[in-house]
C-alpha positions in Angstrom: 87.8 91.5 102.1 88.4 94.8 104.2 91.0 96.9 101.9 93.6 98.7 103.8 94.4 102.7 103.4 97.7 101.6 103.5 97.6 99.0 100.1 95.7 101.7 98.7 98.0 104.1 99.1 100.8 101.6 97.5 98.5 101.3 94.7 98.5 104.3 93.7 102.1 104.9 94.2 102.7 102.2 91.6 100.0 103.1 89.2 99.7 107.0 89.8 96.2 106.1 89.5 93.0 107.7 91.8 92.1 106.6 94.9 88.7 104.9 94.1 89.8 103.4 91.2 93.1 102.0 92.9 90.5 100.9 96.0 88.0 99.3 93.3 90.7 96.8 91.2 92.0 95.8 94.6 88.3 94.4 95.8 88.4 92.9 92.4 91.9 90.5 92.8 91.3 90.5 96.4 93.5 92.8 97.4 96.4 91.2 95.6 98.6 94.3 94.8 100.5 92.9 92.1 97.7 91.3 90.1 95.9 94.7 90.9 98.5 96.6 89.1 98.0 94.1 86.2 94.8 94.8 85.7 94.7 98.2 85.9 97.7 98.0 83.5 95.7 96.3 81.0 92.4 98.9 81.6 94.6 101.5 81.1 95.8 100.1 77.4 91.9 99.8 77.0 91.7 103.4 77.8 94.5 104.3 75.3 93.2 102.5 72.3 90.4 104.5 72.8 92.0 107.7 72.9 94.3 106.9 70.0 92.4 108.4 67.4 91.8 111.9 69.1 94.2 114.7 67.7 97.4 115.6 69.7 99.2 118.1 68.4 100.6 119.7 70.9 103.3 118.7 73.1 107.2 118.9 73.1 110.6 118.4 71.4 113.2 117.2 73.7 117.0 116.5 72.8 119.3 114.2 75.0 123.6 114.5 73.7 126.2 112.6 75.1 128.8 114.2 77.3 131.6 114.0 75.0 129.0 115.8 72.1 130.1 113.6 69.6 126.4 112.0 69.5 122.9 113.8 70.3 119.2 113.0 69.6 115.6 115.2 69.3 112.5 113.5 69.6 109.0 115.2 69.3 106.2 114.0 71.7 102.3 114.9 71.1 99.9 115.2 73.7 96.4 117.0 73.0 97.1 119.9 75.1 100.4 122.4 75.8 99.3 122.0 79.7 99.2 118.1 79.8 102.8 119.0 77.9 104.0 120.8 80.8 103.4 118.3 82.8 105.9 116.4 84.8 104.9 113.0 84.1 104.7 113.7 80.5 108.1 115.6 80.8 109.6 112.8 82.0 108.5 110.4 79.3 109.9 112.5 76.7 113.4 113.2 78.2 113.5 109.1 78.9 112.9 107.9 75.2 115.3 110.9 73.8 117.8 108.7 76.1 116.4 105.9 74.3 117.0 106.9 71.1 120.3 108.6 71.7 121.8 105.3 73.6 120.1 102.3 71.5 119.9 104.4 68.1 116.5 102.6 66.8 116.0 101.6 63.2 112.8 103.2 63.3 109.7 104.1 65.6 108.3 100.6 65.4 112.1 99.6 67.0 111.7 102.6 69.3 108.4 101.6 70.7 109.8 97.9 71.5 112.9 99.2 73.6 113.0 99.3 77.3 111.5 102.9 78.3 114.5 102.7 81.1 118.3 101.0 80.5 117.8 97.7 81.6 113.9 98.0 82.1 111.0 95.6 81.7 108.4 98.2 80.5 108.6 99.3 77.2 108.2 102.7 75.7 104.8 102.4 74.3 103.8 100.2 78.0 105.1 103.2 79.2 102.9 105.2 77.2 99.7 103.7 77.1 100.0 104.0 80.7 100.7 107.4 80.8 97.9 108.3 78.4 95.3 106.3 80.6 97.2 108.5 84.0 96.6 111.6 82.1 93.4 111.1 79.5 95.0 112.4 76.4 96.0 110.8 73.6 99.9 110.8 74.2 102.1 109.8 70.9 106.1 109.7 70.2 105.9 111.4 66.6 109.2 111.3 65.2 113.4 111.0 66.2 116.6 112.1 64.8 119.6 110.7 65.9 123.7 112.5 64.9 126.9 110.6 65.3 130.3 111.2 64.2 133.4 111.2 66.5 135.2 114.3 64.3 132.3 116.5 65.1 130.2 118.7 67.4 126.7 117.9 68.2 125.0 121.0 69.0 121.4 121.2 70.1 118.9 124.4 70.9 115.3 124.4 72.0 113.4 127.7 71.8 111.0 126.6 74.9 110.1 123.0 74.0 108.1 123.9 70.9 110.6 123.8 68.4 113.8 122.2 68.6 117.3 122.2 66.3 120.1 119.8 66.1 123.2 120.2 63.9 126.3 118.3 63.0 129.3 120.6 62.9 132.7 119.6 61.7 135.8 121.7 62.8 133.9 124.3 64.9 133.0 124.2 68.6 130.3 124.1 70.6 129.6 127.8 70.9 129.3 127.9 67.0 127.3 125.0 67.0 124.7 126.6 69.3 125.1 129.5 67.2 123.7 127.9 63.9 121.0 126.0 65.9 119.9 129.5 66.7 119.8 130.6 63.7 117.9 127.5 61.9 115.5 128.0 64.4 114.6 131.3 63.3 115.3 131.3 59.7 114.2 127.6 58.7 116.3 126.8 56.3 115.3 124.1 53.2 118.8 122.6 53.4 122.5 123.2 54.4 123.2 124.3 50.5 121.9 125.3 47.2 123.2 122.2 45.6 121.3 119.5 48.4 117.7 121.5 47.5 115.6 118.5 45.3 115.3 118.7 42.0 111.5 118.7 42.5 111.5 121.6 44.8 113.2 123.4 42.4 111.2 123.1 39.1 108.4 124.1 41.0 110.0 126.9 42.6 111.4 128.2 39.2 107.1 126.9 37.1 106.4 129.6 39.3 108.9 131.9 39.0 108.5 131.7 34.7 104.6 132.3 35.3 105.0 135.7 37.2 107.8 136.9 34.8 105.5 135.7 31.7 103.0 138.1 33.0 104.8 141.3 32.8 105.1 141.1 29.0 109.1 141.2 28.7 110.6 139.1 25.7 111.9 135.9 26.2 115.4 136.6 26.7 114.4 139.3 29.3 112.4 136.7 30.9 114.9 134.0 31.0 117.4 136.0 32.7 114.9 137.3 35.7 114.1 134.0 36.0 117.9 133.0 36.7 118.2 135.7 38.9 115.4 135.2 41.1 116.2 131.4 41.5 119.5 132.4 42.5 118.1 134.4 45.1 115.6 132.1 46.6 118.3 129.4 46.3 120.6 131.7 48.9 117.2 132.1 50.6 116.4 128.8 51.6 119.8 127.1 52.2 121.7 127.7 55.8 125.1 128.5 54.0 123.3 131.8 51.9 121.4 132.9 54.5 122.2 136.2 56.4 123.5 135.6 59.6 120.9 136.3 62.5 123.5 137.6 64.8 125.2 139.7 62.4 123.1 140.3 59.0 125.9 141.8 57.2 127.5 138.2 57.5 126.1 135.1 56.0 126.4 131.8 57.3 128.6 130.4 55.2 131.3 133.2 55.7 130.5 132.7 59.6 131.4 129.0 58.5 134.2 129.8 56.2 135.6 132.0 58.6 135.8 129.3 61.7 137.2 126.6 59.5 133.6 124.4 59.9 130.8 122.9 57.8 127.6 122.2 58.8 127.6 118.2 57.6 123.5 118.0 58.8 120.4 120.0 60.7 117.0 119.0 61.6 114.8 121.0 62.6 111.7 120.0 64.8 108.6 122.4 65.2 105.7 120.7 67.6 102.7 119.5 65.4 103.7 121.5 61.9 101.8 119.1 59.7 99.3 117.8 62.0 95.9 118.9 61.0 94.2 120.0 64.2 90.6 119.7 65.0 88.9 122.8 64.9 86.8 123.2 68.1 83.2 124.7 68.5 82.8 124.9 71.9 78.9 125.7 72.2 78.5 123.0 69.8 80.2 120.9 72.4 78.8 122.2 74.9 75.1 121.3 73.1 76.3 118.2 72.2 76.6 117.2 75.7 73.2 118.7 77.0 71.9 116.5 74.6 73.0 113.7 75.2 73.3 113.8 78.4 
């Protein structure tokens, strides 16, 4: 049958698809729109499983927080590339399952995946995403969440770009303070909020190092013993948030900024995209070979 511009055109307002490719799966159901978005629904998760083993390490953090701040969320989303990341469509996913995970507070991703990628939806999130990876041709994946609640705080959230993202839970302080410390965790990284919450693991290590490089300038054992106190004391204050010096006024740490307000920092996560991800390292003329080859 004779396939109108106009259901075309409909097609790929549903599907975001091409126009060929629209045109071609409505000669194949006829030109039944609906079981034409169907199948080109289910090409497209074809499409994704094949792309789900290709590295995505770049992409996005993205934070959604309730109006009252009392509740906030970060979720990081990969794509393959930082422009496919600045896309809109891929935007848009990631703003919609931070609302997800901020409104339904999942158990885990598995839970996140199966919720409705709208309130009230019938598509889920990873519908949703298989969808958009077969739209875009990357490998698209939601990576990881955090989720804050507590009536008697402040949520405060800060995104440096959408590369690396910070959210904190702040009791007694406001929200200017909040945004203050998620400034600073972005650029200092601390370990932890305190000395005392850095693991015990992390710490021997820390300090089997610490005796090793003291051992080695030849000082006695006493001598050693107390340079090895010292310096854990100082890499303690290093890597928690409370002994670090304040970025906006180094002559100030954040704990006496804290003290000072009458606040603690009960939690912090901070999100960096991909740190972790091994990424694929690319040899473009042997890519480019590769494909002469073959082709």
């Amino acid at each position: 049958m004779a396939i109108s511009a106009q259901l075309v055109k409909d097609l790929r307002e549903r599907t975001g698809s091409g126009m060929m490719e629209c045109k071609k799966a409505l000669v194949e159901t006829d030109g039944d729109l609906d079981a034409a978005v169907e199948l080109m629904r289910k090409r497209g998760m074809a499409k994704a499983d094949k792309k789900a083993d290709r590295v995505a390490a770049e992409g996005g953090i993205h934070v959604a927080v309730s109006e009252d701040r009392s509740s906030g969320a970060m979720v990081e989303v990969n794509s393959e590339t930082d422009f496919v990341a600045n896309g809109d469509d891929f935007k848009g996913f990631a703003d919609a399952v931070a609302r997800r995970v901020l409104e339904d507070n999942p158990d885990d991703l598995d839970a996140l995946h199966a919720l409705p990628l709208e309130s009230g939806g019938d598509k889920d999130i990873n519908t949703a995403r298989q969808e958009l990876v077969a739209k875009i041709g990357e490998n698209i994946q939601v990576r990881r969440f955090v989720r804050f609640s507590n009536s008697g705080a402040v949520i405060g959230d800060y995104l440096h770009g959408a590369r690396i993202g910070v959210l904190v839970e702040l009791e007694g302080g406001n929200e200017e303070l909040a945004r203050d410390i998620c400034m600073h965790i972005a650029a200092s990284r601390p370990m932890c909020v305190s000395p005392e919450d850095v693991p015990e693991e992390t710490r021997k290590a820390e300090k089997d190092i610490l005796v090793a490089q003291a051992q080695d300038s030849g000082k006695p054992e006493n001598i050693i013993e107390k340079m090895v106190e010292g310096r854990m004391k100082k890499w303690l204050s290093e890597v928690a948030l409370v002994g670090q010096p304040f970025v906006k006024d180094p002559d100030k740490t954040v704990g006496k900024l804290l003290e000072e307000s009458g606040a603690r920092v009960v939690a912090f996560r901070r999100f960096e995209v991909g740190e972790g991800i091994e990424k694929k390292k690319e040899n473009f003329a042997e890519e480019v070979k590769a494909q002469v080859e073959g082709s």
